[in-house]
N, CA, C and O of each residue as an XYZ file, in Angstrom:
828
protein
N       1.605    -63.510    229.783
C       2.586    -64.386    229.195
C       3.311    -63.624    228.099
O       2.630    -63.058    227.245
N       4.796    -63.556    228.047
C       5.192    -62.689    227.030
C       6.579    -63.910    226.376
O       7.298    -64.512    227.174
N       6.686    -64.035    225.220
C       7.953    -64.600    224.832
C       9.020    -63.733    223.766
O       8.426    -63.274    222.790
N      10.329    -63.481    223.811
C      10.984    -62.342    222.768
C      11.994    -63.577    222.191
O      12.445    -64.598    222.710
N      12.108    -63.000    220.942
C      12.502    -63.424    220.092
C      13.837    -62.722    219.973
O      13.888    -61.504    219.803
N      15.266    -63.720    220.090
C      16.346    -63.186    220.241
C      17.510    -64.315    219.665
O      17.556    -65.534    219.831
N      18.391    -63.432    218.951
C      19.101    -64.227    218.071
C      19.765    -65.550    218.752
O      19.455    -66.028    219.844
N      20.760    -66.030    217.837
C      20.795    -67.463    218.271
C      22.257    -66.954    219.498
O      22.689    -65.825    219.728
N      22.509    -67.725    219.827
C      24.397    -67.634    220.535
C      24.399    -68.742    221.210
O      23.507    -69.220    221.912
N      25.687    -69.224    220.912
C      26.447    -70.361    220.882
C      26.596    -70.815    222.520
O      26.557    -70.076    223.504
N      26.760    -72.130    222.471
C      26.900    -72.593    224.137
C      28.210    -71.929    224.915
O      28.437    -72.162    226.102
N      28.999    -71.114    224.129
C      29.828    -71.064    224.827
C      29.808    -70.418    226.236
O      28.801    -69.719    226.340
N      30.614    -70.407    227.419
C      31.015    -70.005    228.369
C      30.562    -68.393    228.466
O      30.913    -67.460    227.744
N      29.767    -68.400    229.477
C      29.047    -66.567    229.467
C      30.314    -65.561    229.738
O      31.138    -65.515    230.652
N      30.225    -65.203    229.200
C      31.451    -63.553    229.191
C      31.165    -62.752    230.345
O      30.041    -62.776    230.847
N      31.857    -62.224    230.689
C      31.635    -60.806    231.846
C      30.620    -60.125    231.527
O      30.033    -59.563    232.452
N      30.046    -59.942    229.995
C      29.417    -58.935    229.996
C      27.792    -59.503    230.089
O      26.790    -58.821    230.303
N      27.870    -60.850    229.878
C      27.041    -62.293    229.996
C      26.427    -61.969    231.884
O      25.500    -61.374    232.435
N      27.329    -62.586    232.184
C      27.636    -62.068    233.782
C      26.866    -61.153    234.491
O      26.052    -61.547    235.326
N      27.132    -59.296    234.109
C      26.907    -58.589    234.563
C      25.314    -58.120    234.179
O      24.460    -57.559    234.865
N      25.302    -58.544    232.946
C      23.703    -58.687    232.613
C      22.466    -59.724    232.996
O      21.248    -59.565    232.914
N      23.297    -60.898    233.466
C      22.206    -61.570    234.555
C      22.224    -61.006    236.097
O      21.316    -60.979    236.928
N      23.392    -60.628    236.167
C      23.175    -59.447    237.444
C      21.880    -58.804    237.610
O      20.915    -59.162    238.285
N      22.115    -57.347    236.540
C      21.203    -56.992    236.596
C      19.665    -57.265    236.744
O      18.848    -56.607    237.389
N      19.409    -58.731    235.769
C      18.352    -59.044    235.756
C      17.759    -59.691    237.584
O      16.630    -59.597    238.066
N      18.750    -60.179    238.077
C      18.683    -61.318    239.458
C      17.899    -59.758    240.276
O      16.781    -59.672    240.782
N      18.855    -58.802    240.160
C      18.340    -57.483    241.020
C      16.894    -57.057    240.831
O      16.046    -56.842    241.698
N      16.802    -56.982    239.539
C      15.315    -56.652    239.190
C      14.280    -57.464    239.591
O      13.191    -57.076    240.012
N      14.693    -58.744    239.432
C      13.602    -59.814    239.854
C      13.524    -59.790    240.819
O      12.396    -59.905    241.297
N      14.551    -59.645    241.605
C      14.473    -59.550    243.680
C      13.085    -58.102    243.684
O      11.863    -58.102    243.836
N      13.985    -57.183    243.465
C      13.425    -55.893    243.531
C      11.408    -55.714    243.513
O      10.529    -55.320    244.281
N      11.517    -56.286    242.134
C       9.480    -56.505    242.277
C       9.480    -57.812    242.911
O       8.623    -58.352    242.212
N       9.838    -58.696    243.742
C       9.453    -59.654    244.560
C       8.975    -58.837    246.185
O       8.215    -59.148    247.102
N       9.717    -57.891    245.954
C      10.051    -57.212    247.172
C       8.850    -56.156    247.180
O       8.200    -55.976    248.210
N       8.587    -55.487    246.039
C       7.670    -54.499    245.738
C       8.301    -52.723    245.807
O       7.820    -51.689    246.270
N       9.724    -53.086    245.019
C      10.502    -51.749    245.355
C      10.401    -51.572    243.993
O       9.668    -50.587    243.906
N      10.649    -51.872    243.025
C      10.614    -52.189    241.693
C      10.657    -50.614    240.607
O      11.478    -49.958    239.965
N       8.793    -50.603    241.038
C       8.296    -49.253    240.428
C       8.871    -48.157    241.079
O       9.001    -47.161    240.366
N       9.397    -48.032    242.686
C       9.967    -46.953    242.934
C      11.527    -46.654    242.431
O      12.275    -45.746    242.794
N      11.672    -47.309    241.844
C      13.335    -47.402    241.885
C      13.695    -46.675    240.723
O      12.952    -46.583    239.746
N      15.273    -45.949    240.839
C      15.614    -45.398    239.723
C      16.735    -46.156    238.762
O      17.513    -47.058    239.074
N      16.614    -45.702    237.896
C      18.244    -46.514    237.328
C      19.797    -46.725    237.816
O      20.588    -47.665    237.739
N      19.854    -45.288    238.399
C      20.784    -45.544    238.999
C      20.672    -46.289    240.499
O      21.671    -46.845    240.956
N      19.377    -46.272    241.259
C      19.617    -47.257    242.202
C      19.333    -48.908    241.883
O      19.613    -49.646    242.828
N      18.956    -49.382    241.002
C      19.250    -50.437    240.157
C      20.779    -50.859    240.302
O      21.201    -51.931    240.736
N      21.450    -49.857    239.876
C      22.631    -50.194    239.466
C      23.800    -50.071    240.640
O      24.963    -50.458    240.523
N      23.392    -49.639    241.432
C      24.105    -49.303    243.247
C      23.643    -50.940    243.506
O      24.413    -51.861    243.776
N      22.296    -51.015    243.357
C      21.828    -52.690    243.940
C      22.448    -54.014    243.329
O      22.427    -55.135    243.839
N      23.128    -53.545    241.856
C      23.992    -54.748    241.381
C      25.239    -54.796    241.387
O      25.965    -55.718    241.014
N      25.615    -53.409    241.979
C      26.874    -53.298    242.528
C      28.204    -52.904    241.231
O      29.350    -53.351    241.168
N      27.517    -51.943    240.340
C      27.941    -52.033    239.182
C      27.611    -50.486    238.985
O      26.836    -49.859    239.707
N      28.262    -50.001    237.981
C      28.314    -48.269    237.817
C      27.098    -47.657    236.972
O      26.735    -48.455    236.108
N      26.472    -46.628    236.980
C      25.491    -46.234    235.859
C      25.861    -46.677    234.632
O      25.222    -47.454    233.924
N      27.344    -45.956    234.293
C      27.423    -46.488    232.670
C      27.527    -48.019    232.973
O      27.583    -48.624    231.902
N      27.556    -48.559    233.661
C      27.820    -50.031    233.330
C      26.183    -50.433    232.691
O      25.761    -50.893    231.630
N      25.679    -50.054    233.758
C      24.151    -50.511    233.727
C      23.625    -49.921    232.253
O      23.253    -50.505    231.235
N      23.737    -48.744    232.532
C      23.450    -48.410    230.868
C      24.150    -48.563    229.315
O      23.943    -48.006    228.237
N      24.999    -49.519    229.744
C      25.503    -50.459    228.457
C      24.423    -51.382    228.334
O      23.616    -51.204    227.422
N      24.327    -52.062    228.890
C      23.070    -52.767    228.901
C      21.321    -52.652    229.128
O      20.435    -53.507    229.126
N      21.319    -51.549    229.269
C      19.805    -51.508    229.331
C      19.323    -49.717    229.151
O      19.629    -48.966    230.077
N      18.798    -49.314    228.290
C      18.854    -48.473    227.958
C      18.146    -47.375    228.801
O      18.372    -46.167    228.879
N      17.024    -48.332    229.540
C      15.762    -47.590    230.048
C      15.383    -48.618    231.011
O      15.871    -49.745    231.099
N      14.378    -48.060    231.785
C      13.643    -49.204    232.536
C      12.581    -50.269    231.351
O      12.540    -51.446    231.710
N      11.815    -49.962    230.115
C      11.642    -50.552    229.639
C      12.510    -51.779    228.838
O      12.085    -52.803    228.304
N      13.769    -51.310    228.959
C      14.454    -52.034    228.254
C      14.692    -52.965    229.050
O      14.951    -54.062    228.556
N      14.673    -52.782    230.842
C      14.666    -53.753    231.910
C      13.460    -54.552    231.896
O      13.676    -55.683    232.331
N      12.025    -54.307    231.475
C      11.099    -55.091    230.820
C      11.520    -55.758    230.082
O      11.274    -56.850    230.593
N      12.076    -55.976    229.074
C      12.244    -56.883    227.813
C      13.248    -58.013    228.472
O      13.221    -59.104    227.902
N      14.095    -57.889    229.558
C      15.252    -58.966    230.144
C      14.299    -59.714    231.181
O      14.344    -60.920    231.422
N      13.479    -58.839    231.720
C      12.303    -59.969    232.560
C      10.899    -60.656    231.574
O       9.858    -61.222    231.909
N      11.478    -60.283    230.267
C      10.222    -61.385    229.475
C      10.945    -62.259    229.002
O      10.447    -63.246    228.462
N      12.278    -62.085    229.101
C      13.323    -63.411    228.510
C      13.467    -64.163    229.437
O      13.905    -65.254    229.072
N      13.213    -64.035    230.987
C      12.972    -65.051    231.764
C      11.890    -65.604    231.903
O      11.862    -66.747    232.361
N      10.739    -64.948    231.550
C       9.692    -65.601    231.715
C       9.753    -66.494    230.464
O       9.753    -67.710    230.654
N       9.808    -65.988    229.109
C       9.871    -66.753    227.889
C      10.480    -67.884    228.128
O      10.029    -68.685    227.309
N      11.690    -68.682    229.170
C      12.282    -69.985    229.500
C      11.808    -70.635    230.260
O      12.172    -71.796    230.449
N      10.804    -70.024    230.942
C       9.391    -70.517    232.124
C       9.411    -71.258    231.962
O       8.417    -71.345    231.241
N      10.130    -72.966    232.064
C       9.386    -74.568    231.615
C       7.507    -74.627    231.673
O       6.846    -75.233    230.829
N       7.048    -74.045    232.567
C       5.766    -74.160    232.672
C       5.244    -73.182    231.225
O       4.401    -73.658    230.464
N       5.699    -72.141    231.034
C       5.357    -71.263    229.488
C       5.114    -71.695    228.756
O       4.070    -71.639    228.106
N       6.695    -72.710    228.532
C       6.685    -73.182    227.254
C       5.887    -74.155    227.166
O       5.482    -74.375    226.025
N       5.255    -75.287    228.545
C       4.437    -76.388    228.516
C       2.994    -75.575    227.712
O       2.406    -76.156    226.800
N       2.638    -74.444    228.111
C       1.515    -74.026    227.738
C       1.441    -73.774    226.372
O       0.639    -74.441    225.718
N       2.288    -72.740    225.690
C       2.474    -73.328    224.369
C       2.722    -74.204    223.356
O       2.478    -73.912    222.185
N       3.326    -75.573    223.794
C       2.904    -77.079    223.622
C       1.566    -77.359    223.819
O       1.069    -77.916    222.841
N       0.523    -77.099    225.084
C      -0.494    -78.205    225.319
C      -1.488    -77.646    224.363
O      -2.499    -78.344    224.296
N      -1.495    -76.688    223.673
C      -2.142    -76.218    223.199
C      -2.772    -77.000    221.404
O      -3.773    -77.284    220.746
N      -1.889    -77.003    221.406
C      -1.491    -78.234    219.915
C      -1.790    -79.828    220.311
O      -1.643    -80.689    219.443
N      -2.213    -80.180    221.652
C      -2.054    -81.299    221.559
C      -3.313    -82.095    220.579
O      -4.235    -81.362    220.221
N      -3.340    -82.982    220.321
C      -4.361    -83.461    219.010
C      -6.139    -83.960    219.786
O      -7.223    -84.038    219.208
N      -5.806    -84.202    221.192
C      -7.239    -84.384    221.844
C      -7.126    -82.897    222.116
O      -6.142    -82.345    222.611
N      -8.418    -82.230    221.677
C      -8.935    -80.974    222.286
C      -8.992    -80.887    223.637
O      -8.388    -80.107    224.374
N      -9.700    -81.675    223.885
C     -10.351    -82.375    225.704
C      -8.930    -82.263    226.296
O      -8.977    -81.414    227.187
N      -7.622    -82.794    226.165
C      -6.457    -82.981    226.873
C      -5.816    -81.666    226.412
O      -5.224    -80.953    227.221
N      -5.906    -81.415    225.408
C      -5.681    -79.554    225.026
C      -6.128    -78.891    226.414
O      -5.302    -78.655    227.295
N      -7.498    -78.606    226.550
C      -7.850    -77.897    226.764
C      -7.241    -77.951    228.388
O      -6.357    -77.220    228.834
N      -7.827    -78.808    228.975
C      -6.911    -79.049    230.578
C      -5.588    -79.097    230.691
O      -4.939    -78.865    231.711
N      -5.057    -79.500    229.296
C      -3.088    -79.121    230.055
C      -2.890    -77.487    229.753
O      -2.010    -76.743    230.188
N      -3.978    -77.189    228.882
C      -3.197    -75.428    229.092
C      -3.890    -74.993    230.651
O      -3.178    -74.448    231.495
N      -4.730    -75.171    230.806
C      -5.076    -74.718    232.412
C      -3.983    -74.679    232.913
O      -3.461    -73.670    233.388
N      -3.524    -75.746    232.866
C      -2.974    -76.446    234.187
C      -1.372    -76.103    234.346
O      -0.620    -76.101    235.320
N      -1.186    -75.809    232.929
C       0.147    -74.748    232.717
C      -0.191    -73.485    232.701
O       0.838    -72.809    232.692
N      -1.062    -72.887    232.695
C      -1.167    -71.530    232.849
C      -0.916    -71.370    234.154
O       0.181    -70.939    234.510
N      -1.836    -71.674    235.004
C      -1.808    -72.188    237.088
C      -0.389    -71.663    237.711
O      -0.060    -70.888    238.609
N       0.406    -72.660    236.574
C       1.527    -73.468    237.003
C       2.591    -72.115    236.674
O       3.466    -71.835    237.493
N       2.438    -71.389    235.515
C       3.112    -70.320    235.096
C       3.003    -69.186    236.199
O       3.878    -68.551    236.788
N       1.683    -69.158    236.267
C       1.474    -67.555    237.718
C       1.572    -68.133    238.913
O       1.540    -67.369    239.878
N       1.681    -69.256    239.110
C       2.601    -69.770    240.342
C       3.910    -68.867    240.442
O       4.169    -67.850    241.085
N       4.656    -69.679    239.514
C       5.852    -69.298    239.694
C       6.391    -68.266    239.287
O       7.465    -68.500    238.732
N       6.073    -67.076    239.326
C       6.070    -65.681    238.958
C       4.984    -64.494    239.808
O       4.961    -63.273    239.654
N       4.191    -65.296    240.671
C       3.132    -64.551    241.202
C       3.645    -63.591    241.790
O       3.218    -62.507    241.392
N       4.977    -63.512    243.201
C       5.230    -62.339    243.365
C       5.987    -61.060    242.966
O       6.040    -59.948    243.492
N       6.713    -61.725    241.554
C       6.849    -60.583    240.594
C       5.327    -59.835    239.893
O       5.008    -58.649    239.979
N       4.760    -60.659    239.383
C       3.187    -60.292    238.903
C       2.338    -59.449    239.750
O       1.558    -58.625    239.272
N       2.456    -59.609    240.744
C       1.445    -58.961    241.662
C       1.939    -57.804    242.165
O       1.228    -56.998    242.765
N       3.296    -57.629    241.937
C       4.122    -56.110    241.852
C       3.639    -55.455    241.125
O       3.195    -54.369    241.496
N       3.530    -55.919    239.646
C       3.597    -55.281    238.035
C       2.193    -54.878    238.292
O       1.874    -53.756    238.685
N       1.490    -55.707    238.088
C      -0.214    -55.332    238.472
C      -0.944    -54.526    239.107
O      -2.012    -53.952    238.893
N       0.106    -54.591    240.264
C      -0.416    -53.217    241.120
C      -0.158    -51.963    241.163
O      -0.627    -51.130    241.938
N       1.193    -51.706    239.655
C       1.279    -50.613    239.684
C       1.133    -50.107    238.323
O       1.440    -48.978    237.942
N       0.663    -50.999    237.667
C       0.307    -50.690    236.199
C       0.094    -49.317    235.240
O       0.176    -49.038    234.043
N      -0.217    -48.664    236.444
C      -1.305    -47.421    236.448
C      -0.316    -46.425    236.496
O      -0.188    -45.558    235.632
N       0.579    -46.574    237.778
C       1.728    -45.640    237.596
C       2.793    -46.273    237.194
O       3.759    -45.536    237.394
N       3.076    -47.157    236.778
C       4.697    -47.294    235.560
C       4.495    -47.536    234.264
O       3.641    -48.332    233.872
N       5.151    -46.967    233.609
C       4.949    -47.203    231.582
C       5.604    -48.627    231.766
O       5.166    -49.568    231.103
N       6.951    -48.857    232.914
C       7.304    -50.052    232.359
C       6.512    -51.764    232.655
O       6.424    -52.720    231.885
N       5.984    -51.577    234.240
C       4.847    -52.301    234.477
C       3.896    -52.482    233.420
O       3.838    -53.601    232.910
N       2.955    -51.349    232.903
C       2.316    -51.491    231.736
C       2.475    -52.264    230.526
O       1.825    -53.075    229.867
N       3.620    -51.680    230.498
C       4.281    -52.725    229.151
C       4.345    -53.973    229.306
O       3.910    -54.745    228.451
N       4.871    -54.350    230.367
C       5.353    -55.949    230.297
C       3.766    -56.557    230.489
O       3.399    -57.311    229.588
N       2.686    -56.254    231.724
C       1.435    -56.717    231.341
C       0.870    -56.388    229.778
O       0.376    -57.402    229.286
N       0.830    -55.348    228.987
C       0.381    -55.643    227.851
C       0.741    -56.501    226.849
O      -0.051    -56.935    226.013
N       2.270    -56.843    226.919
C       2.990    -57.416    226.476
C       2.489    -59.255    226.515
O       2.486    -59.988    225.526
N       2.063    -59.703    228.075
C       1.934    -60.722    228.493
C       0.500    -61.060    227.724
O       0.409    -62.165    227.189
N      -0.796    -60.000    227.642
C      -1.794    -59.890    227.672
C      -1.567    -60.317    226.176
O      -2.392    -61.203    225.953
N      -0.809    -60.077    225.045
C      -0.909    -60.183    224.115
C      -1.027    -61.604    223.583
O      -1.958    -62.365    223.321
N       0.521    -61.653    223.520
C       0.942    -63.166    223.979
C      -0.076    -64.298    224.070
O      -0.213    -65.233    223.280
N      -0.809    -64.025    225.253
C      -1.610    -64.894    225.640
C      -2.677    -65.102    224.906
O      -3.093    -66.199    224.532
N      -3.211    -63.873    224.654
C      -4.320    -63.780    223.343
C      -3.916    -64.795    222.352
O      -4.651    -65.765    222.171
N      -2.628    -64.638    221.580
C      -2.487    -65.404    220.180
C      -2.550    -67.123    220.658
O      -3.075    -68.011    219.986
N      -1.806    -67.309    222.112
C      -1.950    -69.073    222.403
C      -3.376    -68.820    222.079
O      -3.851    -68.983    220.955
N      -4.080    -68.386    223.187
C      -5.121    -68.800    223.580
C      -6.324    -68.752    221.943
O      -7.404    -69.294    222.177
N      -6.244    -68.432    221.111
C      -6.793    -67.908    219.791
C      -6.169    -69.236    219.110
O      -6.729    -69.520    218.051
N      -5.368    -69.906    219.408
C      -4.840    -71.474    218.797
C      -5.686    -72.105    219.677
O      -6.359    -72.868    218.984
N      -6.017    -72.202    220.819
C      -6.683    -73.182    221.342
C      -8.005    -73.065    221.068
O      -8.750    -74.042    221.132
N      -8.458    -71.756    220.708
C     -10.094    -71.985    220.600
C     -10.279    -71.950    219.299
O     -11.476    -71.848    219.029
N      -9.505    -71.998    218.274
C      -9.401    -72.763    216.999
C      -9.682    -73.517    216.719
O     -10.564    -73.648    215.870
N      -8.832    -74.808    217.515
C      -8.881    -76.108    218.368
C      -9.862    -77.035    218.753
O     -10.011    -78.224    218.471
N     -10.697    -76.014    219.670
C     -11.639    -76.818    220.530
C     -13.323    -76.323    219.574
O     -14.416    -76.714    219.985
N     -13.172    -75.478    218.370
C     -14.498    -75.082    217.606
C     -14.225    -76.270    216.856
O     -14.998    -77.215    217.012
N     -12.969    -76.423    215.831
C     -12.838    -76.910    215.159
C     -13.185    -78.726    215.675
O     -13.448    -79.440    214.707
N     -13.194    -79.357    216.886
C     -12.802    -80.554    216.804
C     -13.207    -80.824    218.145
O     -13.267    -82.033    218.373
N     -13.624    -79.787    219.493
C     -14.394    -80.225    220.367
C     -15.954    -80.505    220.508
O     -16.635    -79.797    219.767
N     -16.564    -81.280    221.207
C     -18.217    -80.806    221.886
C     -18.704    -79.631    222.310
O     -19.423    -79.344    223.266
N     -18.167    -78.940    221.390
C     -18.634    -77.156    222.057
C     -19.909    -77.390    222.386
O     -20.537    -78.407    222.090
N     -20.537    -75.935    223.343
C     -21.638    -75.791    223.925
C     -22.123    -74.662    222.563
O     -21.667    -73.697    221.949
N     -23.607    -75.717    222.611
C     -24.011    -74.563    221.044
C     -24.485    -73.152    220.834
O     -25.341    -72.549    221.483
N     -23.615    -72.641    219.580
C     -24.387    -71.358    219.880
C     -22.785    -70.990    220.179
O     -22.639    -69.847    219.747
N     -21.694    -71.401    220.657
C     -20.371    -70.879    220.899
C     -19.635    -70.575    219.644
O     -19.173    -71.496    218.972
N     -19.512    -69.420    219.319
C     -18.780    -68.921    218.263
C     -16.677    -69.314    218.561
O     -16.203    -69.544    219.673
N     -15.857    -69.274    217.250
C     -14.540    -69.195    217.827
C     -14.174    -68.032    219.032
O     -13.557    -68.134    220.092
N     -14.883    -66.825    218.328
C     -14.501    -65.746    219.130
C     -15.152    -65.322    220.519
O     -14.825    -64.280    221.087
N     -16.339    -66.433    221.151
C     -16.552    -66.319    222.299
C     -16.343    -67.615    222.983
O     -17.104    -67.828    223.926
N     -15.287    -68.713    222.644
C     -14.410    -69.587    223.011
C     -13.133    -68.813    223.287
O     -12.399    -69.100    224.233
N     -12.882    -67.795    222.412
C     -11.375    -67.433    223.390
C     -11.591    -66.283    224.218
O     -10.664    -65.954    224.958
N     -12.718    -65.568    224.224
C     -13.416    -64.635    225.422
C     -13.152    -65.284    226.674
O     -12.422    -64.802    227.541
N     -13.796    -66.460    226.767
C     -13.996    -67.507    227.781
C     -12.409    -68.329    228.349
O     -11.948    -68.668    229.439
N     -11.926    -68.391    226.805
C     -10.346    -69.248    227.202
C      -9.347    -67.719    228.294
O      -8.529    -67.739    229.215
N      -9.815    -66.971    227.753
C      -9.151    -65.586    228.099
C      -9.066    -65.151    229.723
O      -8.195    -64.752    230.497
N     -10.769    -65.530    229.777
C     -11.188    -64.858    231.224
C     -10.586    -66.298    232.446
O     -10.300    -66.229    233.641
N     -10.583    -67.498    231.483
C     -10.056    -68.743    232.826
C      -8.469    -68.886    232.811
O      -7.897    -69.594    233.639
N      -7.991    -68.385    232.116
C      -5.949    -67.996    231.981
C      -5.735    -67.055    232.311
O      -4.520    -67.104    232.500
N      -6.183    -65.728    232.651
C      -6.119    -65.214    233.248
C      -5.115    -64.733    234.648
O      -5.607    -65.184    235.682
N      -3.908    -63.972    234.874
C      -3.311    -63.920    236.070
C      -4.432    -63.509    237.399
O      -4.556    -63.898    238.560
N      -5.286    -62.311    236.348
C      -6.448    -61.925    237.436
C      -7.286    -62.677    238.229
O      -7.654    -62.370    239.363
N      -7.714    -64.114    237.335
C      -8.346    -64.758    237.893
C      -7.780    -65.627    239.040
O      -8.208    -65.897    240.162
N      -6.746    -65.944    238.406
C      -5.480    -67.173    239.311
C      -5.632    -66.060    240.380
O      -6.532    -66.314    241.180
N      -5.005    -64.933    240.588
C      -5.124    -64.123    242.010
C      -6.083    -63.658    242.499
O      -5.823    -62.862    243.402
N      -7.230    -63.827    242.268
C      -8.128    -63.758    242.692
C      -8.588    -65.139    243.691
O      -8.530    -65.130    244.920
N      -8.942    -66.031    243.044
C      -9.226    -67.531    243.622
C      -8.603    -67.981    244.526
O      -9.014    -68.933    245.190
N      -6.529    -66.880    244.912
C      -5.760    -67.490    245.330
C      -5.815    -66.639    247.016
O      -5.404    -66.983    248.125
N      -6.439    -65.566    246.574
C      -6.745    -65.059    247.359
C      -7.639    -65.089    248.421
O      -7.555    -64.663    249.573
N      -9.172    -66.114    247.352
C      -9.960    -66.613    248.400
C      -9.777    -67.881    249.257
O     -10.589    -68.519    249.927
N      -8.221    -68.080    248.988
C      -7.888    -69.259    250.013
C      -7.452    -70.715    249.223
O      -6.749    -71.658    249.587
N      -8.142    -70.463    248.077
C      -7.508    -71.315    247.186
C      -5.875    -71.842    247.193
O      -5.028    -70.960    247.341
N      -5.449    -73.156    247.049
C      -3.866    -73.392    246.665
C      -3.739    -73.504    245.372
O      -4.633    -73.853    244.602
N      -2.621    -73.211    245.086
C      -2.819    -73.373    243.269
C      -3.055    -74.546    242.556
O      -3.290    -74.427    241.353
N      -3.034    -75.980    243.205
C      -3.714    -76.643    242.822
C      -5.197    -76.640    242.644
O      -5.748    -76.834    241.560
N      -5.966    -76.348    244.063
C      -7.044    -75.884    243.678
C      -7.504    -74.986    242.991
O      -8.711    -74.906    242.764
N      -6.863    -74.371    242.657
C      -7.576    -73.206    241.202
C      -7.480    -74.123    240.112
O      -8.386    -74.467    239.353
N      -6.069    -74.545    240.116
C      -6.503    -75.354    238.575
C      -7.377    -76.637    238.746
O      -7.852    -76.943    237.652
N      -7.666    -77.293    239.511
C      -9.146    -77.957    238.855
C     -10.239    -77.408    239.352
O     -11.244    -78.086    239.142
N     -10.474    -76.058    240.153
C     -11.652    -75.142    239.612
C     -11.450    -74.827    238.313
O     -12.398    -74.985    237.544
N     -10.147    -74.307    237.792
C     -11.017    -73.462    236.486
C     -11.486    -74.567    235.522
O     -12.469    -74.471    234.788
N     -10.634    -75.666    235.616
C     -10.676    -77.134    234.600
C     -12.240    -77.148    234.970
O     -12.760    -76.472    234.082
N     -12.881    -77.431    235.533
C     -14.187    -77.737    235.846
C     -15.087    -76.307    235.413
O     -16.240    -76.380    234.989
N     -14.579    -75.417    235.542
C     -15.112    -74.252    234.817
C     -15.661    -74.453    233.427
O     -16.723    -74.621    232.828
N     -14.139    -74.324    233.211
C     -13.640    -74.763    231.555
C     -14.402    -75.880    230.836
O     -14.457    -75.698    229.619
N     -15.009    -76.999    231.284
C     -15.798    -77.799    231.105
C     -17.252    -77.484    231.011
O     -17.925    -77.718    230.007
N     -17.766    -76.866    232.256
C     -18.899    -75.921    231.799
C     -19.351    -75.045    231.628
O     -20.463    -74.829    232.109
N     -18.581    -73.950    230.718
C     -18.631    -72.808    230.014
C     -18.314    -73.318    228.603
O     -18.528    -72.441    227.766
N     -17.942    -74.283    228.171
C     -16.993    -74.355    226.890
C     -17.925    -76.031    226.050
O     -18.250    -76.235    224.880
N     -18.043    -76.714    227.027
C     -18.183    -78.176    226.445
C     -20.126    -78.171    226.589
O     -20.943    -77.555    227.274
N     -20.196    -79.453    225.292
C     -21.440    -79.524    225.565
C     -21.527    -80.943    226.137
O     -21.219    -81.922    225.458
N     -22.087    -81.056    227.793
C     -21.785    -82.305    228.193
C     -22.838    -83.107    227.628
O     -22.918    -84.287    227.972
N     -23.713    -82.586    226.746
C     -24.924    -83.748    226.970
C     -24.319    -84.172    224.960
O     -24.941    -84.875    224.164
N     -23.177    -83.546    224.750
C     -22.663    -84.579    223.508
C     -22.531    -85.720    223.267
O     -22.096    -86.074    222.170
C-alpha cells in the first residue's frame, strides 16, 4: 500500500500536459498487467504512448519516477482509502474486520499489476521500490490498528502492541492474499478466512 503526498490543483479542466501524463501512466499500468513492464525501456514506454522521448522525459525522469505516478493511482484506490478509514473506526472488533476486508478488496483490484512487481523485485530497482514503498505504508496503518485493538480490544494474553502488528502484518499482506488465491480461494473467500484468522490469532475468545 503506498500513498504520495502531492500539492493541491484546482478542478480545473486537465491541460495537454495533464493529458499526456495520464497517458503515460494508462501505458504503464497496461504494460505490468501484461508482464512487459520490467523489460521495457524508456524509450519503448514512450513509442507505446505514442509520444517522443523528450516528451516522456518531461515528465518522468526515470523509471522510478514512473513508480511514484503508479502510487498516485493506487493512493485514489477507493478500497485504500476505505482501509485507512476502517482503521480508526471506534469498535476495535469492526476495526479490525473492515481493514481485512479492505485490504482483500485493495489486492483485488491491483493484483495483476502486483504480481508483475513481485515477481520481479529482485531484478528491478523500480519494482523494488514501489513494493518497499507499499510495505511501508502499510506498516504505519497497520501500527494504528494494533494500537487500537491493545489499547481497547479482548486481546489474546501475553500479546504485546508489537506482536499485534507482526500478526496484523502477516494477515494484510499481498503475499498472503496471493497465496490463498492461488489455492483456489475467491477473494471473498480469503477475506473471511483471514477475518476468522484474525479472530484467532489476535482475540481472546474466552473474554
Amino acid at each position: 500500500m503506498s500513498m504520495s503526498t502531492r500539492a493541491y490543483r484546482s478542478r480545473s479542466r486537465p491541460t495537454r500536459s495533464d493529458r499526456t501524463r495520464a497517458r503515460i501512466t494508462e501505458v504503464v499500468l497496461a504494460m505490468l498487467g501484461e508482464g512487459r513492464f520490467h523489460e521495457s525501456t524508456m524509450e519503448e514506454i514512450a513509442l507505446e504512448a505514442g509520444i517522443s522521448r523528450a516528451t516522456l522525459y518531461q515528465h518522468f525522469r526515470s523509471r522510478l519516477d514512473l513508480v511514484d505516478a503508479i502510487c498516485d493511482t493506487f493512493a485514489v484506490n477507493p478500497a485504500l482509502v476505505e482501509v485507512k478509514a476502517a482503521v480508526d473506526i471506534p469498535d476495535p472488533l469492526e476495526a479490525l474486520a473492515a481493514t481485512i476486508d479492505q485490504a482483500m478488496r485493495f489486492w483485488a483490484s491491483v493484483d495483476d499489476v502486483l504480481r508483475e512487481l513481485h515477481g520481479v523485485v529482485a531484478l528491478d530497482p523500480a519494482a523494488a521500490e514501489l513494493v518497499r514503498r507499499q510495505y511501508e505504508d502499510r506498516q504505519a496503518v497497520m501500527r494504528r490498528l494494533a494500537r487500537h485493538l491493545h489499547a481497547a480490544a479482548p486481546i489474546r494474553p501475553g500479546l504485546s502492541e508489537a506482536r499485534i502488528l507482526d500478526r496484523l502484518m502477516l494477515l494484510t499482506s499481498y503475499e498472503t492474499y496471493s497465496e490463498l488465491c492461488l489455492l483456489g480461494r475467491s477473494p471473498a473467500q480469503v477475506t473471511r478466512e483471514l477475518q476468522q484468522m484474525a479472530d484467532a490469532l489476535l482475540l481472546d475468545t474466552g473474554a
